[in-house]
N, C-alpha and C positions, 0 to 999 in steps of 0.2 A: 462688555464691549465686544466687536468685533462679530456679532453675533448676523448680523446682514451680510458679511464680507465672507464671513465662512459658508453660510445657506448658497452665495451667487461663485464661489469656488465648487462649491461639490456639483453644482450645476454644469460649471464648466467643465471639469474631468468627467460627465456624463457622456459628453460627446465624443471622446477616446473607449469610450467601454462597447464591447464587442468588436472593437477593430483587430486586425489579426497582428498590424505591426504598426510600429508610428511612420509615417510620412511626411511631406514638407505640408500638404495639403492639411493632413486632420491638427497636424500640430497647429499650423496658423490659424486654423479656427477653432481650437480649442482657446490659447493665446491671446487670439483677439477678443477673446469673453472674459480672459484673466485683466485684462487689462480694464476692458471697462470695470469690474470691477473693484478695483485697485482703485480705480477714478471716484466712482460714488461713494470709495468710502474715506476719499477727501485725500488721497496720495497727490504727493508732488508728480506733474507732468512728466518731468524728466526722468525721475525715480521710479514710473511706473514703468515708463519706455526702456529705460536702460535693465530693468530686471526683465519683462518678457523677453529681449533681445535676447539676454544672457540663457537665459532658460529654452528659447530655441533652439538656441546651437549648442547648449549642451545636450538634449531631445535627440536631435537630430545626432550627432556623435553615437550617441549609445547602441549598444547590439542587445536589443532584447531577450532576455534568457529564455525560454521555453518555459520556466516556470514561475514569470512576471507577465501579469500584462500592462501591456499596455500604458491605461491609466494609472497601474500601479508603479510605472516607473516614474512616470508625470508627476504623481506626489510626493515620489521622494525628492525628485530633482526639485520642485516648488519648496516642499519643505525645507530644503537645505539652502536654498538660495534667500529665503524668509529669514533663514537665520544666517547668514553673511550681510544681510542687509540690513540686521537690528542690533549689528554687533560683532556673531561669530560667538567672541567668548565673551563669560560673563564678567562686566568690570569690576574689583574691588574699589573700597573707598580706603585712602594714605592713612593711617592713625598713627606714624613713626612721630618720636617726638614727643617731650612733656614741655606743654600741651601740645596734644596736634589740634590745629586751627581750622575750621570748616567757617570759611563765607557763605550765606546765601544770597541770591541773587535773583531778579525777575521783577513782572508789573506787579501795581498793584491790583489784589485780588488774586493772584495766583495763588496762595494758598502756603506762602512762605514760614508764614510762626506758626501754622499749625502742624507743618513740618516740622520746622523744627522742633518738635516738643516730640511729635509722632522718633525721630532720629534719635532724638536724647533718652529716649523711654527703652527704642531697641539696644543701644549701645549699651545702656545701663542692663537691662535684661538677658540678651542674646551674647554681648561682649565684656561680660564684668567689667564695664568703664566707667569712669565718676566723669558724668558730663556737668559743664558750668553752660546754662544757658545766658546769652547777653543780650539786652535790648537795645539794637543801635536804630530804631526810625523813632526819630524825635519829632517827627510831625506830624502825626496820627496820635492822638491821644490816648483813645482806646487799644494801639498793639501794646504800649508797655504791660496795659493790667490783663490784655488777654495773654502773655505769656508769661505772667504770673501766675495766673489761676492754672496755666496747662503745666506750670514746672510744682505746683503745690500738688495736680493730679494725679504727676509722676514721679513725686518723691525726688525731684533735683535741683539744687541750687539754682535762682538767679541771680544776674549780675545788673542793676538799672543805677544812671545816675540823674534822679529826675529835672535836677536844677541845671544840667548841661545841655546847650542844643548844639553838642561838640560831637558827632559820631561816632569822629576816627580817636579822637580823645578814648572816649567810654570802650572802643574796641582795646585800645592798648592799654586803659586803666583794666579792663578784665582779664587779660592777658596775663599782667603780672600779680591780681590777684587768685590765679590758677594756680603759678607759681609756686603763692608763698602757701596755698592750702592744700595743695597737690591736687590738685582736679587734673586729670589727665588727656579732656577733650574739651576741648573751648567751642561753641556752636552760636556763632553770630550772624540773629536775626537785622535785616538791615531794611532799609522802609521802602516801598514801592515806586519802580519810577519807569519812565517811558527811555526808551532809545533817542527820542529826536531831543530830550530834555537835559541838555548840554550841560550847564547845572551839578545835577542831579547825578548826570554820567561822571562826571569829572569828582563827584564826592565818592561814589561806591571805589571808583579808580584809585583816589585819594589812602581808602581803607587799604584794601589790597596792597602798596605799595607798603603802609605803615605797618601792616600785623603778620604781610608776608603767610598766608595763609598755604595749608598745607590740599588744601581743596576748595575750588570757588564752584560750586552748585548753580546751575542755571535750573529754576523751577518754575515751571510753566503750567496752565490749566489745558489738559489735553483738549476739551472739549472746543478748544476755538481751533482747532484744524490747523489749515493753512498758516493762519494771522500765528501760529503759535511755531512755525518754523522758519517763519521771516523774521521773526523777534530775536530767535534766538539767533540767528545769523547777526543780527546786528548787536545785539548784548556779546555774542563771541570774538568781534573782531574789537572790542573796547576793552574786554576783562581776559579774551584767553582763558574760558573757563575751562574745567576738567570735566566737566560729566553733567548729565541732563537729568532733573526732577521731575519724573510726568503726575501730574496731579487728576483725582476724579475720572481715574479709568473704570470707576465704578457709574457713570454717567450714562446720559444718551448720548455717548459719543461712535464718532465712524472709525477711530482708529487710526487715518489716515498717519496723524504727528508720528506717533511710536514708529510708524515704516520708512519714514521719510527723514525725521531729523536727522537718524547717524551719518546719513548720505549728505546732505545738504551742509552739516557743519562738523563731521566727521571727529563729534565726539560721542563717549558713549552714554546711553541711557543708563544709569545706575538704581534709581530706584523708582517704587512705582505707587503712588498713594491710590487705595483701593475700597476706601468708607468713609466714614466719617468719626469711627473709632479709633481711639489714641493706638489699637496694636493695629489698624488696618495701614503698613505700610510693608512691600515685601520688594527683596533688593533682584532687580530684574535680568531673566534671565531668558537670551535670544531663542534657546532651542523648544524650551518650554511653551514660550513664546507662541513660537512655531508649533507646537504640538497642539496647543489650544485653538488658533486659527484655522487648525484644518479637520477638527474636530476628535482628535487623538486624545484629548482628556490633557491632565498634567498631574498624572500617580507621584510623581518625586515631590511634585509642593504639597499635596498632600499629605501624604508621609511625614515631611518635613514638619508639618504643622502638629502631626499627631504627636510624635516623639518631643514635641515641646512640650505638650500638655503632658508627657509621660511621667509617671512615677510610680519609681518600682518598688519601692516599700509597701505601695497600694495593690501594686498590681501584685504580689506576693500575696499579703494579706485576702484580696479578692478571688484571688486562686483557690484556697483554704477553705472559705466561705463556699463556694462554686462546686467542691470536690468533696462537701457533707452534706451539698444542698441547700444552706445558710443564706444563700444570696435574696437579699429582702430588699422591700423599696428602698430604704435608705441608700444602699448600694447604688438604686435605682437611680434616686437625684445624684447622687455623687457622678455616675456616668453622663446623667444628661447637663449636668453642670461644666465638665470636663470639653462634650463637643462643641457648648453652647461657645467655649472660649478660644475655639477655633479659627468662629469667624464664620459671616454670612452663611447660611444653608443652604440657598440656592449654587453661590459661589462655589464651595467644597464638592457637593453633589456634582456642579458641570466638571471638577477637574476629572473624575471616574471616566473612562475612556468609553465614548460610545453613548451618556449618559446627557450629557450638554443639548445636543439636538434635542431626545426625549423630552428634556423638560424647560426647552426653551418659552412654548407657553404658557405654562404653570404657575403662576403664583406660589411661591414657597414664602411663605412668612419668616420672618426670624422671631414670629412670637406662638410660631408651631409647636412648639412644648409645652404652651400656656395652659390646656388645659388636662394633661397630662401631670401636671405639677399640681395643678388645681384641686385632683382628684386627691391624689399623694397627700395635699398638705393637710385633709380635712378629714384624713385618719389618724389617730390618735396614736403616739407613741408604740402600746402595743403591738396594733394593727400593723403598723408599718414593721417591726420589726418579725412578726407572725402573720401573715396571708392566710395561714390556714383561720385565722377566729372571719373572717370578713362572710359571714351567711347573709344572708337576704336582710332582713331589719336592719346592718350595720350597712349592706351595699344602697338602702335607699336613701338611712341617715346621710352617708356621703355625697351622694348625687344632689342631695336638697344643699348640703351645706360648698357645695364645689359652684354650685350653679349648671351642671350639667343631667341628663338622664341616665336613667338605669340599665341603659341599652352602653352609653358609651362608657359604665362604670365596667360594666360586664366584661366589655371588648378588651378594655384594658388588662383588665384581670386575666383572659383568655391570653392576650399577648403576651403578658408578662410569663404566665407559667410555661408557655411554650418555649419564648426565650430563657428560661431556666433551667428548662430540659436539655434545649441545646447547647448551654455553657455546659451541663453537665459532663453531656457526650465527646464535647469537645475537649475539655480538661483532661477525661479520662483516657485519652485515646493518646498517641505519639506525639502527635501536634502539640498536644494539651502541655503534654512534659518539656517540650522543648520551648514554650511559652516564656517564662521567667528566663531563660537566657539569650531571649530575643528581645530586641529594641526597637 
């Protein structure tokens, strides 16, 4: 996402570059480019007006140092105003309480149970929490057993009780059995309904009052824009929700909701669903945010992500191996299995700062490994664990039985040992020693 809105921004701080100072003249047309395109990528009217203003006259305020230009002051002022306007700081979510209680809430089709499973999978993982997932839309027949299948993929209790078409019942019947089995997070899925459906409003209203929830989640499909912050304006003023679900920011979407909603109903975006994979959900943060739109990469979620997959008994053991020269394919999958669970390749690569633009029109597979693995798996225990036996008969056996050529057996091979060399250099060097007590 956001990838048109950041190309017609750098476009626009083009037009400050070689100026000697800012003015009221280059600011307003630089400005007036920020805005449109703010506009084409679906920003609220007013939210788009009310931030140029702000960014004008704090432009114009400023005394340019001698050792900023210009456009360089422009993008901190935009970047920083990016993130007052999607937030500021980053929201936590309430877990005080056994159980603490999270309502979800939105249309249907927003992407509500697959959340929650995505929520209960992090709590459980990132939070050592015992999450009880509960099935309260009794009118869709298919969400009970789809939040079944997603609490059996994540290892977490469900709560359904199929013969009731009581909601607020089944909310309070899970509730006290959180209670008596100490589940410590209750996560109630509740069934999709429209704002204008009185009904429907007056039952999720209903829950809320009954189970007294420690956080009501408004979760929305970013992808509908506009229509997706007039909802939630009207789902806000019925439930008083605490924080906003943006769903399928991994879409063809413009963005616009994520810049607009905090302003519009002046709560905060808390998380942000980003694949269609049970770990693609990541809890959103404005400045990031912000470093991403304007093409600054986003090195802390990355990091973030690596240090998840970290483990330092391996990363010890691999050390060892690296520092006698030992490092063999096996190693080999073991690392490409590790990034593989990072999460999208394209993704990870744009958060590298300066790298996003590069390879915005590239196709990066996420099944880029494939034959790289392929080669790997079709040598035989030895092989894999001795690179040195693999002479020409053994590299063409492989290439026949991988489905690939002896050209791309080769390459790999060449890759690999160069990368071997360089862990080497690197281990033995300062860096290398201070490795294992870095994180």
């Amino acid at each position: 996402m956001f990838d048109n809105l950041s190309e017609r921004l750098e476009r626009s701080f083009k037009i400050l570059k070689g100026e000697g100072k800012i003015t009221e003249i280059n600011v307003a047309e630089t400005l007036k480019d920020v805005r449109k395109a703010l506009l084409d990528a679906d920003v609220n009217y007013k939210v788009a007006k009310t931030f140029t203003d702000t960014v004008k006259e704090k432009a114009l305020g400023q005394n340019v140092l001698t050792a900023v230009k210009p456009s360089q002051l422009m993008v901190k002022i935009v970047h920083d105003e990016l993130t007052q306007l999607m937030g500021g700081e980053t929201a936590e979510i309430d877990l005080e309480g056994r159980p603490a209680v999270i309502l979800m809430s939105g249309l249907q089709g927003s992407g509500k149970t697959t959340f929650s499973g995505k929520l209960a999978r992090m709590l459980k993982t990132k939070k050592n929490k015992k999450p009880l997932l509960v099935a309260c839309d009794v009118y869709r027949p298919a969400a009970v057993e789809q939040l079944r299948v997603l609490a059996e993929q994540i290892g977490v209790p469900m709560y359904s009780e199929p013969d009731s078409k009581n909601p607020v019942k089944i909310a309070e019947n899970a509730i006290q059995e959180a209670k008596a089995k100490g589940y410590d997070v209750v996560i109630v899925d509740t069934a999709g309904r429209l704002a204008v459906d009185e009904e429907m409003m007056n039952e999720i209203a209903a829950i809320k009052k009954a189970i007294n929830p420690n956080e009501i989640l408004f979760v929305v499909d970013s992808m509908t824009g506009q229509d997706a912050v007039n909802t939630a304006k009207e789902f806000n003023e019925r439930l008083d929700f605490n924080g906003v679900v943006l769903t399928k920011l991994d879409g063809d979407t413009r963005g616009g909701a994520a810049l607009s909603i905090r302003s519009v109903v002046n709560k905060p975006i808390k998380f942000v669903g980003t694949g269609e994979k049970l770990d693609a959900i990541d809890q959103f943060h404005p400045s990031r945010m912000s470093d991403r739109i304007l093409g600054m990469g986003d090195i802390v979620s990355l990091v973030e992500r690596a240090q998840e997959q970290y483990d330092e008994e391996e990363a010890k053991r691999l050390q060892k191996k690296i520092a006698k020269n030992q490092f063999d394919f096996n190693d080999f999958l073991s690392q490409i299995a590790q990034i593989k669970k990072m999460g999208n390749l394209k993704d990870l690569a744009s958060m590298i700062p300066g790298v996003g633009k590069a390879i915005k029109d590239i196709d990066i597979d996420d099944n880029a490994f494939k034959s790289i693995e392929a080669i790997i798996y079709s040598m035989t225990p030895a092989e894999r664990s001795n690179p040195a036996l693999l002479n020409g008969s053994r590299r063409q056996r492989i290439a026949k039985g991988s489905g690939t050529n002896i050209q791309e057996v080769n390459r790999l091979l060449k890759q690999f040992d160069q990368t071997r060399k360089m862990m080497k250099m690197v281990t033995g060097s300062k860096m290398g020693k201070m490795m294992p007590k870095m994180k």
